[in-house]
C-alpha positions in Angstrom: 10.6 -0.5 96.5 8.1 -1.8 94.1 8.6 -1.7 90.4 7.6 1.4 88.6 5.7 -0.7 85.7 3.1 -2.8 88.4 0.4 -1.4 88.4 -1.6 -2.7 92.0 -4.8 -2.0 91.0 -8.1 -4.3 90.9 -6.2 -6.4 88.2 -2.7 -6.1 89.2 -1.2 -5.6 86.0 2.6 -5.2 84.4 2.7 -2.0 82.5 5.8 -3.5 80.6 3.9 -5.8 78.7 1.2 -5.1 76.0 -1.9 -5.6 76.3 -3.3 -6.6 79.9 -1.3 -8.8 81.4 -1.3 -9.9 84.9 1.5 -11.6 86.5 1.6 -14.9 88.2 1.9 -15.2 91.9 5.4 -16.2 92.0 6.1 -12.9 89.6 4.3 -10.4 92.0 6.2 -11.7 95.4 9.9 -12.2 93.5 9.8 -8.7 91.4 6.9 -7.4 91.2 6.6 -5.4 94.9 9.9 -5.9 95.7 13.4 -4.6 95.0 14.1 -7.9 92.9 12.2 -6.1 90.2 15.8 -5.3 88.7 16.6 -9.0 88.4 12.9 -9.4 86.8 13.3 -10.9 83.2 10.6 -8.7 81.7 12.3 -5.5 83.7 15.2 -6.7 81.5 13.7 -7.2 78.2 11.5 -3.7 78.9 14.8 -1.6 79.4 16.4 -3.6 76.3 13.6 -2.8 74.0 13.0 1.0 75.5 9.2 0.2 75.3 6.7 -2.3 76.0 7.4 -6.3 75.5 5.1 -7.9 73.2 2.8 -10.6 74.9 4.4 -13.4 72.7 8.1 -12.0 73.9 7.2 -12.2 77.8 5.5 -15.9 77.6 8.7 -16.6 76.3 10.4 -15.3 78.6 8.4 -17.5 81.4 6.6 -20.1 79.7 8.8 -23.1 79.0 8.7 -25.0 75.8 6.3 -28.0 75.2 8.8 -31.1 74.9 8.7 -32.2 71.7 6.8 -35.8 71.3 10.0 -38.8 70.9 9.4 -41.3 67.6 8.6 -44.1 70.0 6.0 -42.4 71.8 4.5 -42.0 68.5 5.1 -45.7 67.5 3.3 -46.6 70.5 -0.2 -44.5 70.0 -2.5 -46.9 69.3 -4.1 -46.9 66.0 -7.6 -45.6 65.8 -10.0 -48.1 63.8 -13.1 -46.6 61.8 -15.8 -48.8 61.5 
């Protein structure tokens, strides 16, 4: 069974989020129209909150962090010259 919050529509959108916001590929096969919707992170975090995740909470949730720059990759930028 599908979940209850995707919407299949022209944009194929997750109800559970704020906003328009439509899930990735991998989302829609893995929860999205299946019964693995239960095990969906933003299914989670929706039944937590009792309302609609906040677009900054559900890239969170599935975009990882930038790695943060080490001091030698910054010792070895070259240095810019103005002439």
């Amino acid at each position: 069974m599908a979940c209850e919050f995707f919407d299949e529509g022209k944009l194929a959108r997750c109800t559970a989020v704020c906003g328009l916001l439509i899930p990735s590929h991998h989302e829609r096969e893995n929860y999205c129209r299946t019964d693995g919707h239960v095990t969906c992170p933003t299914f989670k975090l929706y039944q937590l909150n009792q309302a609609p995740v906040p677009q900054e909470q559900y890239y969170a949730l599935w975009v990882p962090p930038a790695p943060r720059p080490s001091a030698r990759a910054d010792a070895e930028q070259p240095l810019s010259v103005a002439v």
